[in-house]
N, C-alpha and C positions, 0 to 999 in steps of 0.2 A: 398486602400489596404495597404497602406506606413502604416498610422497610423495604422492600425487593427493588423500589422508585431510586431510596438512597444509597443504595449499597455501591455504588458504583463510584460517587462520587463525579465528579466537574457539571457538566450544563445539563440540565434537566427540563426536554422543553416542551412544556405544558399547553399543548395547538387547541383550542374550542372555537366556538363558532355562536350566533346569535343565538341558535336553539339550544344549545349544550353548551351552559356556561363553564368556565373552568375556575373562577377564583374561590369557589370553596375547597377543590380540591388542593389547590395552591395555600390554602389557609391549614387544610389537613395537614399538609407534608411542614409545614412551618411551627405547629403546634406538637409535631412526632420531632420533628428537632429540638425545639425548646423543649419536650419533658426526657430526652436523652442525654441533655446536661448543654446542649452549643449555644453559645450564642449565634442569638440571628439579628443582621443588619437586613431591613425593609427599605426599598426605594422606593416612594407610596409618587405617584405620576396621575392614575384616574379616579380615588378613592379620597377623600378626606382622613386624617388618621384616625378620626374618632370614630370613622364608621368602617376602616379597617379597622379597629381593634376589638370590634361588639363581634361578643362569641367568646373570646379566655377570658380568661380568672386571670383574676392578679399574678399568680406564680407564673401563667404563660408570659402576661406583658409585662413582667418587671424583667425578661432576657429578651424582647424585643428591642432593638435599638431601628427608632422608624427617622427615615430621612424625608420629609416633606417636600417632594416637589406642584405638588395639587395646589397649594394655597397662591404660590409666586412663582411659575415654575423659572419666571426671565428676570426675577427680582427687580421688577417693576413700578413697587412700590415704595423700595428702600427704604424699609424698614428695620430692614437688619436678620428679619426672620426666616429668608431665603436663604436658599444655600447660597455661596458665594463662587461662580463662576457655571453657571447653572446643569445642567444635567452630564454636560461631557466630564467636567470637573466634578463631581457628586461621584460618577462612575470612581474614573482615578484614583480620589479619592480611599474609595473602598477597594481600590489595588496596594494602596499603600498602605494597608491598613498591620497593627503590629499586635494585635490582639491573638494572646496565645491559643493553642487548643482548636479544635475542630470548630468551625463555621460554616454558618447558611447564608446565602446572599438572596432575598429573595427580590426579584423586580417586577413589578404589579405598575405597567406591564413592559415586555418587549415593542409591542405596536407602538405604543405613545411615544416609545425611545426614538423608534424606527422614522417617527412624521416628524423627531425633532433633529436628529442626529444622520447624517451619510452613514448608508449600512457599512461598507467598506472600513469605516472609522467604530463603528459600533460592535463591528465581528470580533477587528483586532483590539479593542476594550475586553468583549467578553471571552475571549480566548484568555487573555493576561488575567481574568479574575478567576478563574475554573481550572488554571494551571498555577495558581500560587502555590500549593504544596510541591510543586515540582524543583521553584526556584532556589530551594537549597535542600537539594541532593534529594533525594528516597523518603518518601515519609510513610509512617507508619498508618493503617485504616483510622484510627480515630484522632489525625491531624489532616483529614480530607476536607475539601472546600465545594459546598454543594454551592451550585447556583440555580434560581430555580427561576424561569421565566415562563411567565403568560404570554401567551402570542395567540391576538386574536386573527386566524388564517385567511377569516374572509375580506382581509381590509390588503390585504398586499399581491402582488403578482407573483408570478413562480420562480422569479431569480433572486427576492430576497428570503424567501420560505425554503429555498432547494440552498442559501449560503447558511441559515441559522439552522440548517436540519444538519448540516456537514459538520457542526462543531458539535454540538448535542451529542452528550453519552448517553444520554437514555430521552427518547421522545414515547410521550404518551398525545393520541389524537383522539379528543373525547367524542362521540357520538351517539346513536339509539336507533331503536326500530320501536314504534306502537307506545312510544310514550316511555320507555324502558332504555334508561343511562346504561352506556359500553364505553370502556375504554381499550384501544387497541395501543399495545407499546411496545416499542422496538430497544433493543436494547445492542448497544455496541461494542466492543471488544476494545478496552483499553489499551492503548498503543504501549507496546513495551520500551522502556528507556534503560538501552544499554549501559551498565556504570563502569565497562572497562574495555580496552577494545581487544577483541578476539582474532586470534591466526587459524582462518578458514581455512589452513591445511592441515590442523592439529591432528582430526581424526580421519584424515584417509589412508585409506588400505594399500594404497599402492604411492609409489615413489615418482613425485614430478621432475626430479633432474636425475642429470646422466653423471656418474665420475667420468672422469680421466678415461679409464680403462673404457667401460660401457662406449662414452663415443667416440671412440677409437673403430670398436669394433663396429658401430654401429657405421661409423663412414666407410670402411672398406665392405660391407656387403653390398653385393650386386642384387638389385631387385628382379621378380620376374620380369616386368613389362619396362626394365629400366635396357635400354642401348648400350654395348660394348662391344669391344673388339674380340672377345670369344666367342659373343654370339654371331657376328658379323659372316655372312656370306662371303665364301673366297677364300686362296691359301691361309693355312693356319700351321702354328708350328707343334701344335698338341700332340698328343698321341691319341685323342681320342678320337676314331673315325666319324664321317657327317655323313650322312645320305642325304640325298633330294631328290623327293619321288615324284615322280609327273605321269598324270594318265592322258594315256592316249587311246585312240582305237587302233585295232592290228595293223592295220596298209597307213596308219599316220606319218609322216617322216617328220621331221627337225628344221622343216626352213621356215618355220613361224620363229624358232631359237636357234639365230645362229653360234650361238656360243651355251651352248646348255653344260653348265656342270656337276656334275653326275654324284661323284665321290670323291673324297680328299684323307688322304691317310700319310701322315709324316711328311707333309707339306708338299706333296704331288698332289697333280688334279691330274681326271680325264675328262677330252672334251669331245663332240661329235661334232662335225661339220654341216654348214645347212647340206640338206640331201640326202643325208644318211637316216640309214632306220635306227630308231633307236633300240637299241638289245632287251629293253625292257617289251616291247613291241612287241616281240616275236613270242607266237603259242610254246605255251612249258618253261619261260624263262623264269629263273631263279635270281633273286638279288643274290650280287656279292661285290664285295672291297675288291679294288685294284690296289 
């Protein structure tokens, strides 16, 4: 499970609660770092470092690099043994950091960061530290920058758990049933970063402009439902004959139309008068062209 946690790389964010603590497992994923060859930077916030370090062996904590903020975290004692510019500056810090090769950041914890630091300012910190391999260009799996944070879930409300779950590549939420530790973890789909920009018409099947020729032709076609003067009711100089058929019943006459026109053939019409029965009217009648 340890590797499946890191494979992914950027924020890893480790959600427990009073019942189900999470920083042994935070100490797990730290200790599968350090015997993979990375150095790991610790931002120690609720722990003292001597009792974050009880547990490795020398070989673990001689690759730990522990930043102490538990002892002074406002440097208040000025003594010198504080970070210098206390926790937002500590972070930064380990943005800047020039240290070759694959890295772990681990922060023990998020909460403490969270009741000292505006979340808004603390997101766009750990976004810039979990995207360091991005900053110059493509990097390879084993120059990835894990970040790994404890976030105790019962101390915060839902708008800063729902902004640090958004960044998180991989969130695990520890829990249990009957005395028996679970861990449920989501795992997210690294956003892919384009390194050249692409012509979305490259691979279509079909052709989005018109030449010369094409619309040419395509402006002189008459559409069905498009109006013109061939389809136009009334003298026409065509040769092609028009009918216009109208039903009536047999004793119907024409003075509902007074100007009915009938047929038109080489630009003659006939017309019937109101009054008149129309020839179509009469039993047995046959169309035909005038």
């Amino acid at each position: 499970m340890l590797e499946s946690l890191l494979a992914l790389g950027g924020l890893v964010l480790l959600r427990d609660s009073v019942e189900w603590e999470g920083r042994s497992l935070l100490k797990a994923l730290i200790k599968k770092s350090a015997l993979c060859g990375e150095q790991v930077h610790i931002l120690g916030c609720e722990v003292s470092e001597e009792e974050f370090r009880e547990g490795f062996d020398s070989s673990i904590n001689s690759r730990l690099v522990y930043h102490d903020l538990f002892r002074d975290p406002l440097n208040w004692s000025k003594t010198g043994e504080a970070l210098p510019g206390g926790p937002l500056e500590a972070l930064r810090a380990l943005c800047r950091r020039t240290d070759p090769g694959p890295v772990t950041i681990a922060l023990d914890s998020l909460s403490w960061l969270l009741l000292h630091l505006p979340c808004t300012t603390l997101c766009q910190t750990l976004h810039a530290l979990s995207h360091q391999d991005s900053c110059h260009g493509d990097s390879s799996p084993g120059e990835q920058v894990h970040v790994l944070g404890l976030l105790h879930e019962e101390l915060h409300g839902p708008g800063p758990l729902g902004a640090l779950s958004s960044l998180a590549q991989t969130e695990v939420t520890l829990s249990g049933v009957m005395g028996q530790a679970s861990a449920h973890i989501l795992y997210r789909r690294p956003q892919q970063r384009p390194t050249h920009q692409t012509d979305p018409t490259t691979h279509l099947t079909f052709n989005l402009h018109l030449s010369k020729k094409e619309r040419e032709a395509k402006d002189s076609l008459t559409l069905p439902f498009q109006f013109s003067s061939e389809k136009a009711l009334g003298p026409s100089s065509t040769d092609v004959p028009k009918v216009i058929w109208a039903w009536v019943e047999p004793d119907q006459t024409l003075e509902k139309w007074p100007c009915l026109q009938a047929a038109v053939l080489r630009g003659q019409e006939a017309r019937w008068t109101a009054g008149s029965t129309a020839p179509w009217a009469e039993p047995g009648y046959q169309p035909h062209f005038l």
